[in-house]
C-alpha positions in Angstrom: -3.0 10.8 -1.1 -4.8 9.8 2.1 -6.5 6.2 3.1 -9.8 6.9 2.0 -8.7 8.1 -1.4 -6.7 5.6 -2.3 -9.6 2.8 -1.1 -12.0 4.8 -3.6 -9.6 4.4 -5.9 -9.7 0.9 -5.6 -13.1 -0.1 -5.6 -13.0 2.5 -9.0 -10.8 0.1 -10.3 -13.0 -3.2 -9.5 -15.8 -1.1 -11.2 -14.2 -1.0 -13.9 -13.1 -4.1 -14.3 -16.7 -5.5 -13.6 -18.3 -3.6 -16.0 -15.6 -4.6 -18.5 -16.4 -8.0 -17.9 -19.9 -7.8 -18.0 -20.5 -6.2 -21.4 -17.3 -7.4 -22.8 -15.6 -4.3 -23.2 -11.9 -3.1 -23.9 -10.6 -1.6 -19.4 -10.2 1.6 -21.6 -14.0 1.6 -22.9 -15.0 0.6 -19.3 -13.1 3.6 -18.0 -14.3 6.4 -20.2 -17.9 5.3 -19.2 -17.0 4.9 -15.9 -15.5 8.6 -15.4 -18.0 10.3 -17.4 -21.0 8.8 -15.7 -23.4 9.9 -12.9 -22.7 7.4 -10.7 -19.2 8.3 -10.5 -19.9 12.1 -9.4 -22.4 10.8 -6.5 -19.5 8.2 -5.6 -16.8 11.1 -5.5 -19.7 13.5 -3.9 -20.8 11.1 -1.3 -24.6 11.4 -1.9 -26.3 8.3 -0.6 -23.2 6.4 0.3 -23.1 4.4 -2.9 -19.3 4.6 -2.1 -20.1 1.6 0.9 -22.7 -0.1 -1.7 -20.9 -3.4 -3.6 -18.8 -3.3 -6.8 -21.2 -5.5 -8.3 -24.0 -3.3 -6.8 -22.2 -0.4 -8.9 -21.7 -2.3 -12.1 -25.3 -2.9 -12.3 -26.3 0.8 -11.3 -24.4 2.1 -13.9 -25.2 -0.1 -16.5 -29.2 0.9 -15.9 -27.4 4.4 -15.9 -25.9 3.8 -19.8 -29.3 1.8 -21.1 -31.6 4.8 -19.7 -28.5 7.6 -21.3 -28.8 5.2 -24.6 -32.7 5.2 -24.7 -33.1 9.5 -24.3 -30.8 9.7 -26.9 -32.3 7.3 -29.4 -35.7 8.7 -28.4 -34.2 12.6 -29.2 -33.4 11.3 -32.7 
């Protein structure tokens, strides 16, 4: 594994942990949503550099990611 990959997979694992922490969630709950979510594939595709934007930055992203995925699928019921 080269230097940059195992960086990423670093600041994937202080993701994690920060969104674990911030809506109280078991690492492996925080993980799941982590890997399936959008901002994951534009980390790990390198679309607007969200890989050099802060884990906290991140956490917050993604949680407005699984509130907006919640609401479309509440409002599709």
């Amino acid at each position: 594994m080269d230097g940059r990959r195992i960086i990423l997979q670093m600041k994937y694992a202080r993701i994690i942990d920060g969104l674990a922490k911030k809506l109280k969630l078991p690492i492996e709950k925080a993980m799941d949503l982590f890997y399936s979510s959008t901002t994951f594939e534009l980390i790990e595709k390198g679309i607007a550099d969200l890989h050099a934007r802060s884990e906290i930055y991140l956490v917050d992203e993604l949680i407005l990611e699984l509130r907006e995925r919640k609401f479309r699928s509440n409002a599709c019921e």
